[in-house]
N, C-alpha and C positions, 0 to 999 in steps of 0.2 A: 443239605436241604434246599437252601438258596439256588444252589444250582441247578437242581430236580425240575423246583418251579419254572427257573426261566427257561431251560430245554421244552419244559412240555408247553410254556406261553408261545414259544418261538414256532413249535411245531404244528400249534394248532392255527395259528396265525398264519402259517404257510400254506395249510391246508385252504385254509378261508380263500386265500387272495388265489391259489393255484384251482380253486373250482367257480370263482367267479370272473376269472378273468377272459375267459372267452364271448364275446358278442353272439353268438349262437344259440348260447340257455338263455338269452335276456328274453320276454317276450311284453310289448304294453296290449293295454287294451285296444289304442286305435290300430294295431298291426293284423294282419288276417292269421297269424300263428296263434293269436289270441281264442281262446275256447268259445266255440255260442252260448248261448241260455242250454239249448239243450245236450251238449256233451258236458256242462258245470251238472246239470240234472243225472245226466249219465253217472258221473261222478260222484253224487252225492250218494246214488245208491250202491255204492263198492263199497265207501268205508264207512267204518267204526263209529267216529265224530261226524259230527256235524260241522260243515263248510262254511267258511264267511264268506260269504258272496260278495266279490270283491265291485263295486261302483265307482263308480269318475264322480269326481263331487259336483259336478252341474252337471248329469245326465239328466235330470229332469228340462233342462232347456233346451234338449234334444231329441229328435227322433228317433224313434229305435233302428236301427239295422237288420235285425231279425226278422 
């Protein structure tokens, strides 16, 4: 049993680090891969849930870009 766990702790953990390891899927909000207001909008109407609308914590001492 012991050893079950730590196989599937090992495997899942391998998965983690081998799907975040590439610099390519990272993207921030000041980078232009970063989504506008209106393709988050686009987005919100495909799925299911509702989206947190992801903000910069001083975007309010900023001008919008949009």
């Amino acid at each position: 049993m012991r050893t079950l766990v730590a196989l599937s702790i090992l495997a899942t953990s391998g998965l983690a680090i081998a799907s975040h390891s590439g610099q390519e899927c990272l993207c921030t909000y000041d980078q232009s891969c970063w989504p506008t207001a209106s393709e988050f909008s686009q987005l919100q109407t495909q799925v299911s849930q509702p989206l947190v609308y992801p903000l910069p914590a001083a975007s309010a001492c900023y001008p919008t870009s949009d």
